[in-house]
N, C-alpha and C positions, 0 to 999 in steps of 0.2 A: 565416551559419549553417553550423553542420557538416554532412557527409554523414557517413552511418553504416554500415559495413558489418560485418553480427552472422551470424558463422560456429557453426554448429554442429554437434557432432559428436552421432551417434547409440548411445550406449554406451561410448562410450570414458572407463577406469579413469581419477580424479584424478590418482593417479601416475605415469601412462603415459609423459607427455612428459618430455624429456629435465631441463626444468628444474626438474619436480617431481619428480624423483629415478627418470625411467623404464630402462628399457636402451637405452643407444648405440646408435644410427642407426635408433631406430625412428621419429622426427618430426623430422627436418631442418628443415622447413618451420615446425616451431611452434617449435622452438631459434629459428631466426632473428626470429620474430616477438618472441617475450621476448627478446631483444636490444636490441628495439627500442623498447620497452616494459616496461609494468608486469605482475609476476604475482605471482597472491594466492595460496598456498600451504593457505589455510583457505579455501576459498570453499565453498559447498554450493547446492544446488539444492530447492525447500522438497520436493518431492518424484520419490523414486525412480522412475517411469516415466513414459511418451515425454509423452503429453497432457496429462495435468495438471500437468507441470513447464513444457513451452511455453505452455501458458494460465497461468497463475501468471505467467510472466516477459514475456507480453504486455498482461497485466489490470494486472500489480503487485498481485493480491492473491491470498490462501492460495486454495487448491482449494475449499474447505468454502465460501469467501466468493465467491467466482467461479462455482461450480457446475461447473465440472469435472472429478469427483473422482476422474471413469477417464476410459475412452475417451468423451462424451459431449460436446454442445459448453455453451460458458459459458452462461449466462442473460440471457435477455431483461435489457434495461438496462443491463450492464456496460459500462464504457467499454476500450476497447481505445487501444493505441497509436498505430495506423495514422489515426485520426480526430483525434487531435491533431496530428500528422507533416500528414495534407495541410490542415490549417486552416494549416499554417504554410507552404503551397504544395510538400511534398514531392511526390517521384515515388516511389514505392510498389513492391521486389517480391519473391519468395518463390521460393527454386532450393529444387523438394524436402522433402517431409513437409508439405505442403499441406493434407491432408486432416485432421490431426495439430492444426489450431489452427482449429474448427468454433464454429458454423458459417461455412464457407470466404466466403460472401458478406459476413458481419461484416464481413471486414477489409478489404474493398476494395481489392483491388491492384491492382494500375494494369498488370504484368507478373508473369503466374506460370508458373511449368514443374515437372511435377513427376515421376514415376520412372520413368514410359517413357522421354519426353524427357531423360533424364537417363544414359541406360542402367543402367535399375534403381536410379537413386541411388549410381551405382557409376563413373561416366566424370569423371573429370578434368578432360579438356578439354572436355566437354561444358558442366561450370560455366563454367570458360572460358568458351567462347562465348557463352552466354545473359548473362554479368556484363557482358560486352563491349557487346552490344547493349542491353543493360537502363545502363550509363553513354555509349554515343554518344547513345541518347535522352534522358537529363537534361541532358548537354551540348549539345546540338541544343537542348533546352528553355527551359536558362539557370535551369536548376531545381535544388537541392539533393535528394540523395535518400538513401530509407532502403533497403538489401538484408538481407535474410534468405536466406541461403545454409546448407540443411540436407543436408549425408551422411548418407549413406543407411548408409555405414559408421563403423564397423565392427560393425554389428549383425548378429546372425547372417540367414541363412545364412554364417558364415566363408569365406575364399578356401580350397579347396584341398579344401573338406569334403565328404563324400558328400552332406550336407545340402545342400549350394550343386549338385550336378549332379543331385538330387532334385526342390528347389525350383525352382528355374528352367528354361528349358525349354533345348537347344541352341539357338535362333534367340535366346530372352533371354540367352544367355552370350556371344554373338557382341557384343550390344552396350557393353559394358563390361573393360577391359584386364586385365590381373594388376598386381599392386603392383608399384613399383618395386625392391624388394626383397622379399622371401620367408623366411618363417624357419620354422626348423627344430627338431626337440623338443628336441635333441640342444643348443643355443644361447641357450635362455630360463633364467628364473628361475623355478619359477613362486610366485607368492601368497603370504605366511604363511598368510592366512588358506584354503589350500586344502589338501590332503594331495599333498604330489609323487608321482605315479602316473604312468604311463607314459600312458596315455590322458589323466590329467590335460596332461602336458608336450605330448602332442599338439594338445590341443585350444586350449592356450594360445598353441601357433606360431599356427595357424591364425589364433586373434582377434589376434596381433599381425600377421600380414600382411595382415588389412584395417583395421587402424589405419596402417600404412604407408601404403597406399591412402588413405588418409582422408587423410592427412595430403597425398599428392600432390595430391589437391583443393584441399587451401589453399594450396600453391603456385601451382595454376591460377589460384585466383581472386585471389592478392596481385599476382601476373604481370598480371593483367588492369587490374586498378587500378594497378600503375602504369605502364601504356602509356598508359593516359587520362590522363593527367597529374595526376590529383587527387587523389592520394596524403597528400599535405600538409595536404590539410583532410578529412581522412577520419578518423574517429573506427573504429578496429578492435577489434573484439572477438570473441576466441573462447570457447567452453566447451562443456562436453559435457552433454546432457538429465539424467543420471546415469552412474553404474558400469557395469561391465561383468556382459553376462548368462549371466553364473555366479552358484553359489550362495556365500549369505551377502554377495551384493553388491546388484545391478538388486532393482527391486518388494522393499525392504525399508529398514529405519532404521540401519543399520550404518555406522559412519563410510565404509566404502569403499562404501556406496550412494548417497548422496549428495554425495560429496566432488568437486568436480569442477574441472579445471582452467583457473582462468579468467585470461586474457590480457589487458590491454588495452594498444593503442596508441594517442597520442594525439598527435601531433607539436606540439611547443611546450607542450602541458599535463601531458603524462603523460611523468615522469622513465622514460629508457630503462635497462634494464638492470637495475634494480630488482625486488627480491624481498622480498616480503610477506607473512612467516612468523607473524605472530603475530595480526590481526585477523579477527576472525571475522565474512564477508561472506556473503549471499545473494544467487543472482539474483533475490530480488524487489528487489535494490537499483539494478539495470540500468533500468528504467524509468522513477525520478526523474533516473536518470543522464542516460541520452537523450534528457529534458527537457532540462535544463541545458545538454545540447549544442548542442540544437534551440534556445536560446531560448524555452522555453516553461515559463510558470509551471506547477511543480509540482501537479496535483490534491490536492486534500484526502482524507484518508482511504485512501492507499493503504498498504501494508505493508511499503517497505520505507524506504529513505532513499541521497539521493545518497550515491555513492560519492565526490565532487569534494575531499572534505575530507581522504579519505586517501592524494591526490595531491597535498597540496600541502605537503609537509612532514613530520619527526617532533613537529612541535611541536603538530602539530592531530591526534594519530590517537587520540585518546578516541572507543571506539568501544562497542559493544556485550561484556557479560559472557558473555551466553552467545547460544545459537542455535537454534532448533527446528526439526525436520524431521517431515513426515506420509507415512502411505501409509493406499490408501483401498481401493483396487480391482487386479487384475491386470488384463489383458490380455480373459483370458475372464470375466473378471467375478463374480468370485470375492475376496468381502471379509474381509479379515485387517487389521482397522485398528491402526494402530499410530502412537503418539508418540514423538518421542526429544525431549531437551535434552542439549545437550553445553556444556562450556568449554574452558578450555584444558586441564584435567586430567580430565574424568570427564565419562564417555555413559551415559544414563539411558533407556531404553526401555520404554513398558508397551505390552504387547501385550494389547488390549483380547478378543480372537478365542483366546488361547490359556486351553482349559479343560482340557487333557490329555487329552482325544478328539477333538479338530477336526486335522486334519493340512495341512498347509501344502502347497500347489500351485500354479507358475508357472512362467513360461516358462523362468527359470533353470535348470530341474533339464530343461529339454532337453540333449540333444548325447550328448557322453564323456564328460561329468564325475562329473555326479550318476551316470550308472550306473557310473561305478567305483568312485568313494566306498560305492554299495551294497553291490558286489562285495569290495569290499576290507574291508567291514564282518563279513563272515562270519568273517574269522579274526584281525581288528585290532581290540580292542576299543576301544581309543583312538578309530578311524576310526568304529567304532558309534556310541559315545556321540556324538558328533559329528552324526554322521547322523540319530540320533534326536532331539537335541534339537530339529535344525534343522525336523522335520518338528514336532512339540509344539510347539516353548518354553517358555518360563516367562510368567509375568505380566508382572514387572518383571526388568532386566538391566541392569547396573551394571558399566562396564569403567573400568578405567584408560587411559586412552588416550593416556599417554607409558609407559608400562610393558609396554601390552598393546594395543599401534594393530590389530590384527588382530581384537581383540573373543574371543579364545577362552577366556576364564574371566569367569565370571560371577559378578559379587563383589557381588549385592544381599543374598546372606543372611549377607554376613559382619558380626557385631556390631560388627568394630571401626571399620567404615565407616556407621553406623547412622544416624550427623549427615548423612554425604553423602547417603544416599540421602534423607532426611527432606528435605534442602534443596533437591533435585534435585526430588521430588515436589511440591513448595508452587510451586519456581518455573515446573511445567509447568500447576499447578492455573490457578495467575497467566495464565499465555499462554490459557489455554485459556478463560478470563474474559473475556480483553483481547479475544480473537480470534472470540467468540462459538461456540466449539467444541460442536457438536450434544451432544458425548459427555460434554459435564462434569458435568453429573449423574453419567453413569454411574463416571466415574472417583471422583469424588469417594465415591459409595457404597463402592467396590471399596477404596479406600484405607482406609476405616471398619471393615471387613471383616478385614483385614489384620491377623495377630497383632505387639501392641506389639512 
């Protein structure tokens, strides 16, 4: 049987890393991993924030069907991973965002630490040490085992930020390093999809010096694994919960919300070096996966499907046409539902919550950004419009997304795309049938509604 170890990163952008197309020297550590390994270039997560995407990729099924749909825990009866893992005699355990995959007793972990122990989710070698003594104990055991290793970064509070010496206390800052690198405004790129502003380019250093951070955790813990020697039969895998918490990214349906960077290593099964730019994956596909590595027949009924088949070849990668993503809830609990379906050419959104008086509110529009986007709206009208929309929306939103990857024109009410979005529509009705979507009625009215 394999062991498994399933890194995750807390906010960190799909294209962050260097082999998704990030800036140089911001993830050494994840460079080295895709080296060594597989990485999927389309992967997404079915939904944009922290809880409902870690229940989805624990359950293997949508938020809606899990009962997870914000911060809340799953429902009575769902089967989780961790209960197949030790029928198969696994040792069980969880570095970090603990509280994130409820309720905590569900899962039964055999070892957990979470962000004191951790120094706020922020200490390197603190993962380190708890991976270290969480595999001398399966080895002492003779036991194969599963790790869930979650950073705490690079979610905000940012390194460097007033918010970070606001938020945490001096005694909490003592317990957690500065990244190994540091960057600066003056050295980023930032975003298409953001407006380059000077508090924008600051705010951007900041969240790339605790993705560095982040990333020196997965150093820790790859270091860790292989001083145990059991590197070889370790199944690795990283990805991030969603995007980064800026606006038109985190807690929404936009490709860069869900897009997320996922790794895997698989010694002897998973070709190294490989890049996997065209299929369209979910982590709900990680749990039939972790079957298959475990040994363990696949449950019936879950949502998503091994990923095994697009490891073994181009002669087998018949995969999925398109892909759906949900949002349900923010943070404070504040519902803006929204659907998307994407393919390789076009992302379809209806936002179910936008009637041109509800205005849109989350965590995103903390920090520098959104208030300079505001600021800068008073005499850009470019940057207003922008601002405005993002606070409304529209109903439906239609991008090209080899044309326009950033989502900034909205091409649902262009007639010469009329087919796309009609098809785009039927195929979300479809998922939303398949999937028992509470909202399909309502969608389906709403589209009746809609002038030819």
């Amino acid at each position: 049987m394999t062991n498994i170890l399933l890194i995750t990163a807390d906010d960190m952008d799909g294209r962050i890393p260097g082999p998704f197309g990030g800036p140089t020297g911001a993830t050494p550590n994840l460079d080295r991993l895709a080296g060594a390994g597989t990485v999927f270039r389309r992967a997404h997560v079915p939904a944009a924030v922290c809880q409902p995407s870690r229940s989805a990729l624990m359950t293997g099924l949508w938020p809606h069907r899990n009962g997870a749909e914000g911060f809340e825990p799953i429902d009575d009866g769902i089967g989780v991973l961790n209960d197949l893992l030790k029928d198969k005699g696994y040792l069980t355990g969880i570095l970090g965002k603990v509280k994130h995959l409820q309720p905590v007793e569900r899962f039964g972990w055999d070892l957990q630490a979470d962000m004191q122990e951790l120094g706020m989710g922020r200490n390197p070698a603190a993962y380190g040490r708890f991976a270290e003594a969480f595999l001398r104990q399966a080895t002492s055991e003779g036991r194969p085992w599963f790790l869930m290793a979650n950073s705490h970064d690079p979610h905000r509070p940012f390194h460097g930020s007033e918010a970070e010496r606001s938020f945490f206390s001096d005694e909490q800052r003592e317990l957690y390093p500065a990244p190994s690198k540091v960057f600066t405004a003056d050295e980023v790129e930032v975003p298409g999809f953001l407006p380059d502003l000077p508090e924008v380019r600051t705010e951007y250093a900041q969240y790339l010096s605790s993705v560095r951070r982040c990333d020196d955790t997965v150093g820790a813990l790859l270091d860790a694994l292989d001083r145990s020697g059991a590197a070889d039969e370790t199944l690795v895998v990283y990805l991030s919960d969603h995007g980064m918490p800026l606006p038109f990214a985190k807690a929404n349906c936009y490709l860069r919300s869900t897009l997320t960077p996922l790794i895997l290593r698989w010694p002897g099964t998973v070709p190294a070096g490989e890049v996997n730019s065209q299929d369209l994956v979910s982590t709900l596909d990680l749990f039939p996966t972790f079957c298959a590595a475990a040994g363990i027949n696949v449950p019936t009924g879950l949502d998503g499907r091994t990923l095994i088949p697009l490891l073994r070849g181009p002669g087998l990668r018949a995969w999925r046409e398109s892909l759906v993503s949900v949002f349900h809830e923010t943070s404070a609990k504040n519902r803006y539902e929204m659907r998307c379906v994407q393919d390789a050419h076009y992302g379809y959104i209806w936002n179910a919550w936008a009637d041109g008086h509800t205005h849109y509110k989350a965590e995103n529009m903390w920090g520098l950004t959104w208030s300079a986007m505001l600021e800068a709206a008073e005499t850009d009208s470019s940057i207003k419009d922008r601002s405005d929309f993002y606070l409304t929306r529209s109903p439906e939103e239609l991008y090209d997304l080899t044309a326009d990857p950033d989502c900034l024109h909205n091409l649902a009410g262009n007639p010469d795309l009329a087919d796309v979005l009609a098809e785009k529509q039927a195929a979300l009705a479809a998922w939303m049938s398949e999937t028992g979507d509470p909202l399909l009625k309502e969608y389906q009215g709403k589209l009746e509604d809609l002038p030819a």
